[in-house]
C-alpha positions in Angstrom: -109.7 -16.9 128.0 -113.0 -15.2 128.0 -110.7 -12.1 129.5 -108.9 -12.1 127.0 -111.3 -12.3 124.5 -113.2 -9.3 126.0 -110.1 -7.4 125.8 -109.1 -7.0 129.2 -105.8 -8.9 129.4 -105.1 -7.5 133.2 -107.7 -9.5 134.4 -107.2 -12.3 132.1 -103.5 -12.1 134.0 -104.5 -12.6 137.3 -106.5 -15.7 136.4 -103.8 -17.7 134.4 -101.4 -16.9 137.2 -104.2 -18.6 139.1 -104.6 -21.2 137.2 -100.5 -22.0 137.1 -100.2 -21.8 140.4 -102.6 -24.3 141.1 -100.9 -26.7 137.8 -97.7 -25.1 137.3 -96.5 -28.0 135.1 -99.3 -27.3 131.7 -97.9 -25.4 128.8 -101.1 -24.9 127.8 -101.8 -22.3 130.3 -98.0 -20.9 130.5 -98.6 -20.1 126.8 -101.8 -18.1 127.4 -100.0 -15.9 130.0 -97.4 -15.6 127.3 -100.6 -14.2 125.1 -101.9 -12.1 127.8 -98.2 -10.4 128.0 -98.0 -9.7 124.2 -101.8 -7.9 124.8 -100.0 -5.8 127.2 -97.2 -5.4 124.8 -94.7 -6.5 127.1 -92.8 -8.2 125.0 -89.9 -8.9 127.3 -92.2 -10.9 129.9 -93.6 -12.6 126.9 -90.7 -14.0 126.3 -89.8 -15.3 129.5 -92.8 -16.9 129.5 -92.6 -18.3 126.4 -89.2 -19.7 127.4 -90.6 -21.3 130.3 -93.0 -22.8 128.7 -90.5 -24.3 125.7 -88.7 -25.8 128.9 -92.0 -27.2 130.7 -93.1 -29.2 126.7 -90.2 -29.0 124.5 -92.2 -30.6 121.7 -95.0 -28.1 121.8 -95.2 -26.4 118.3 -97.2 -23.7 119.4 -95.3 -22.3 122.0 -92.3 -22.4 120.1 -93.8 -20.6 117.2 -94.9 -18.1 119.9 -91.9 -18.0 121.3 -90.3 -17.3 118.0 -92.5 -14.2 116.9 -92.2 -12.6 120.6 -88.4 -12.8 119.7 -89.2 -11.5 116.4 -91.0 -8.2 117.9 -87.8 -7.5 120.0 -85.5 -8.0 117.1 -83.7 -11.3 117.9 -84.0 -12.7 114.5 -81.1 -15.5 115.1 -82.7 -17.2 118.2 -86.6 -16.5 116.6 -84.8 -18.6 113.7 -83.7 -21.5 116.1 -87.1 -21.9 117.8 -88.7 -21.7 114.1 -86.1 -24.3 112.8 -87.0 -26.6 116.0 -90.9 -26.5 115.1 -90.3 -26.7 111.9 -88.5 -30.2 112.5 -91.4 -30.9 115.0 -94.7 -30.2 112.2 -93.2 -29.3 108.6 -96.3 -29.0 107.5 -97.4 -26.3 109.4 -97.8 -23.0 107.0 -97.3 -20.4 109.3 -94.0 -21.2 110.5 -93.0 -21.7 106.6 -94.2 -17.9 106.7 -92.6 -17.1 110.0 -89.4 -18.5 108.9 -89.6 -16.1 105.4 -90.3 -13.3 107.8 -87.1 -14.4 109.7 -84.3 -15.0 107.0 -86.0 -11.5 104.8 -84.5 -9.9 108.1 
């Protein structure tokens, strides 16, 4: 994280690919190489990632709000809208996926 913070996400990389190889199971740490991709604006990996992780803790509101903006930045508004509608369900109180989700259906 401190990587990251410092603003150098290829190093950051390497060390969360590390750290999942050695516990490949923790969202946690899938969703932070999720963040290290969207640095690196590759959005596509991102996503990949963020699927992964969705699949590793389906009840994990971050990852699917994540998951649901990475879609947003590569224009898939429809499936960006089913992640946001599943953590919606998951934490309805949460105010910025009520925002995300305006984003979504202003699309």
């Amino acid at each position: 994280m401190v990587y990251l913070r410092l603003d150098r996400p290829d190093m950051a990389e390497k060390h969360f690919l590390r750290a999942i190889a050695i516990h490949p199971t923790n969202p946690a740490l899938i969703c932070c190489l999720g963040m290290v991709y969207e640095r690196l604006h590759d959005s596509e990996r991102a996503v990949a990632v963020y699927a992964r992780a969705s699949k590793v803790d389906p009840r994990s509101t971050l990852v699917r709000f994540k998951y649901a903006k990475a879609l947003m930045g590569l224009d898939k508004n429809e499936e960006a809208l089913v992640q946001l509608t599943t953590a919606y369900q998951l934490t309805p109180r949460e105010a910025n996926i009520h925002l995300l989700l305006g984003h979504v259906y202003r699309r």
